[in-house]
N, C-alpha and C positions, 0 to 999 in steps of 0.2 A: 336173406337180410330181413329183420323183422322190420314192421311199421315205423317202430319209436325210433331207432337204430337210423331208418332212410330221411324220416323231417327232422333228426339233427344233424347227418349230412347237409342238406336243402339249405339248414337255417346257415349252418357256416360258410356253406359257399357263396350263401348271399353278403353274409358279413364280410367276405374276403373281396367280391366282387366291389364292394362299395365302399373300402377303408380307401381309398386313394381321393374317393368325393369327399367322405370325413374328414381326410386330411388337409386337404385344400380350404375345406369349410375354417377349421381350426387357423392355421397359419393366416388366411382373410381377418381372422376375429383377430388373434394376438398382434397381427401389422398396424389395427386400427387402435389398440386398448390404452393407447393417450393422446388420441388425437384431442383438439381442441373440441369442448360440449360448447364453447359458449363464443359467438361471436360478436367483438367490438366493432360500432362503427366509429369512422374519424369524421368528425362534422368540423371543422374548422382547422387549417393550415398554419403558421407564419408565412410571409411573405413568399413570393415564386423565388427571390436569392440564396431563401434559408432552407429551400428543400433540395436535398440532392437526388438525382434520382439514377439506378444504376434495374439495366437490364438483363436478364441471366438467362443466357441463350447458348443452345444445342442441345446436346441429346441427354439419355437417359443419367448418366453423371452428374451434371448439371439438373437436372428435373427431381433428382432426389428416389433412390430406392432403399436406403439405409433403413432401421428401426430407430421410430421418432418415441423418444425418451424423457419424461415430464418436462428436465431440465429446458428442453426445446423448446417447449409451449409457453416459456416464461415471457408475457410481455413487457413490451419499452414505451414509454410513451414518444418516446425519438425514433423510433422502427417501425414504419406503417407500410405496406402491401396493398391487393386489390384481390378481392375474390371473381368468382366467374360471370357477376355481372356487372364489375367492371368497378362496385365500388370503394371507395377508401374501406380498410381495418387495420386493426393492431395486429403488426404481423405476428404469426405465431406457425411453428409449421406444423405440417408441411406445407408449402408456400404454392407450390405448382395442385394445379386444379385440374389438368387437359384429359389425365387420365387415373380416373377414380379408382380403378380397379387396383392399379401399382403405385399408388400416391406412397410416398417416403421423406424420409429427413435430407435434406440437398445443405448445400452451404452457404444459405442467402443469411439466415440468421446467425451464424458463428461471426459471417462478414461485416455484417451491420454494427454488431457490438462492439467487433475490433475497430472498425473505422471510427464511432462516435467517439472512442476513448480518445481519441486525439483532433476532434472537432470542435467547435467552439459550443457551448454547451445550448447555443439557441437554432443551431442545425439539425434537422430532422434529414434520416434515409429514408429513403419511397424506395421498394426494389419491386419492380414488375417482373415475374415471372414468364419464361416466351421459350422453356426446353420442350422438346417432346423428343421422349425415348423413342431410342432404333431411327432416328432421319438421318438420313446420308448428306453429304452435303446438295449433290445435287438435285436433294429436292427442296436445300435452301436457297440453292440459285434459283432454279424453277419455280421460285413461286407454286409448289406442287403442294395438294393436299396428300397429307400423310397421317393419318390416324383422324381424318377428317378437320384437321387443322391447317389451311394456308399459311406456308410455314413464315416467306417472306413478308404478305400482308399481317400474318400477327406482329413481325417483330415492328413495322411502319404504325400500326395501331399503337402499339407502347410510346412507342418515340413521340407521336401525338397524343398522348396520355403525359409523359412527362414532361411534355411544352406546356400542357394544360397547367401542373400543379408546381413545377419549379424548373431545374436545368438538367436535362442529362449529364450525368459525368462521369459516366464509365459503361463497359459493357464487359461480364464476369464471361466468357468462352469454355466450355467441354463440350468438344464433340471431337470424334475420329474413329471410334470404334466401329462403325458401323462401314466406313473406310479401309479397314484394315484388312483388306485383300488384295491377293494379288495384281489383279486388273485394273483395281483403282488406283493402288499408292501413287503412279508414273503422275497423275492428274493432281493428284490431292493439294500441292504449293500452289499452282497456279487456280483452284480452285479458290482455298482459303483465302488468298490474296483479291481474290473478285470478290469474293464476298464482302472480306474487310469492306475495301473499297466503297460498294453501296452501303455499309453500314452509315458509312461516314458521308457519304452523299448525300443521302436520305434524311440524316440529321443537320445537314450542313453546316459540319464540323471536321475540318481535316487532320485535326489533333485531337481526335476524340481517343480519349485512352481504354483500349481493347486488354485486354489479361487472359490471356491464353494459359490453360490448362495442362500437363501433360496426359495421357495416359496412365493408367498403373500398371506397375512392373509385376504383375502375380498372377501370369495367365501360366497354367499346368503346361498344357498343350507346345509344344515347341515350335509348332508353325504359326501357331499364334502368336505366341509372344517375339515371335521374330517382324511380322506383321506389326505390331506394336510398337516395336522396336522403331521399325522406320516407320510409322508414324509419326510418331517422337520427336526423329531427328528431322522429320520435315517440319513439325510445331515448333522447335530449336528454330532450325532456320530461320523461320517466317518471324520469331519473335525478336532475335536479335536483328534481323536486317529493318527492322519497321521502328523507326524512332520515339512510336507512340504505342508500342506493343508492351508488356510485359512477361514476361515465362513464370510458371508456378509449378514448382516441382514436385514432381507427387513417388517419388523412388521408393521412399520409406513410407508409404502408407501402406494400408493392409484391406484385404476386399474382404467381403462377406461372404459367405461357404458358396456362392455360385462361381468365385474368381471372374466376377465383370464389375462389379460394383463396387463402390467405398463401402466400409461401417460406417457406423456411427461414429465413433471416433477421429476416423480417419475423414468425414465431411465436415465436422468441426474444426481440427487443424484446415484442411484446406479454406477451407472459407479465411480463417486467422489468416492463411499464408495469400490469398488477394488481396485482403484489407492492405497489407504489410505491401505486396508487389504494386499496388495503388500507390501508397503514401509515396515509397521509394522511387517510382515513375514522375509522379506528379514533382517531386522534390529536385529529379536529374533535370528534367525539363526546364526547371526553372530557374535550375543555376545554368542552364546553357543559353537561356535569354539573359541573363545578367552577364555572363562573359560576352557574349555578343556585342551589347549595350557596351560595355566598356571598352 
């Protein structure tokens, strides 16, 4: 083999050694290429009655791994957030801050928009972000640090962040996939149900209204998605037997090429489809104290 012949061997093997770092390098750039350049702050409120304030907790579904799309970045002056130290901005996503490296589109803004359309027009949404991808439940009971986040004390941090700035009045729920194994499911209702439980403790609100997520139907793997499956039908359960729960269906949604995550698209309907499992909650509740009353 001559000289020239063996250093373009060398060079290709190096190139082929390192397209996987390329690659990676690339897809980092492209997941970031609309994120927000420019951050607002919110220097001043309406009153603590006129801000509502909802918190969007569990895992990676919830925390947003979709591709954030300009459309998202559009601010509201009725849609404010908190960045990672702590202070007010104009939300814009992606909203969850815990982990930089997977930051993505989630459904706190599709939700906000859908909810203000039928608010009265001097109501502002606060949504405190509090998912962090891959936590199991059990390290939301435990109070366990998980990607260096206390998962319990973050979410009690928010709850006193929203006493600060108006009322809590809802709490947006995805999480289960991380659950969706054999050894876990047996646990998982009486789980979710402790958890509710302190949510609502914590906040000292026994009607605090929780909107429970499903799962997505579009796992390849057939023992996965059987896994999934009863997950599902224990987030079923837990929502219709809880008077203050809501179910949000996610059957017809479509996941992004890893089959774990929403698109884009399909985080924007979801979000839509809280907003709507809010209103519809909030509204059954309320005609069940007026028949009451009567």
């Amino acid at each position: 083999m001559n000289k020239s012949l063996f250093v373009k061997m060398k060079q290709l093997l190096f190139l082929i050694s390192i397209f996987p770092l390329l690659a990676i390098g690339q897809n980092t750039l492209n997941r970031t290429t609309n994120f927000p350049k420019k951050t607002v702050f919110v220097t001043s409120l309406p009153p603590k009655e006129n801000v509502c304030v909802f918190i969007m907790a569990g895992q990676s579904n919830m925390a947003g791994r979709a591709f954030v799309e300009p459309q998202d970045t559009l601010p509201n002056p009725r849609i404010i957030s908190i960045n990672k130290e702590k202070q007010l901005i104009r939300a814009k996503e992606p909203l969850h801050f815990y982990e930089p490296g997977l930051q993505g589109l989630d459904c706190g803004m599709s939700f906000a928009r859908e909810l203000i359309n039928h608010l009265n027009k001097g109501i502002v949404v606060l949504l405190l972000p509090c998912a962090v991808g891959g936590s199991s439940i059990n390290f939301w009971l435990n109070d366990s640090s998980f990607r260096d986040i206390h998962l319990k004390s973050n979410f009690m941090e928010k709850v006193e962040l929203a006493k600060k700035y108006g009322h809590l009045k809802g709490i947006l729920w995805h999480q289960g996939e991380s659950d969706a194994e054999a050894d876990k499911i047996p646990a998982y209702e009486n789980n979710l149900k402790e958890l509710f439980k302190f949510f609502r403790q914590y906040a000292h609100d026994d009607s605090l209204p929780i909107l429970i997520g499903e799962l997505g139907s579009y796992p390849v793997k057939l023992s996965t998605k059987r896994n999934w499956e009863s997950i599902n039908k224990t987030i079923d359960h837990v929502a219709f037997s809880d008077q203050y729960c809501s179910l949000v269906h996610t059957g017809d949604l479509k996941s992004k090429e890893d089959f774990i995550h929403f698109n884009s698209k399909s985080q924007r309907i979801l979000g839509q489809r809280y907003a709507v499992a809010y209103l519809e909650l909030i509204q059954q509740n309320k005609n069940k104290r007026i028949i009451k009353q009567d």
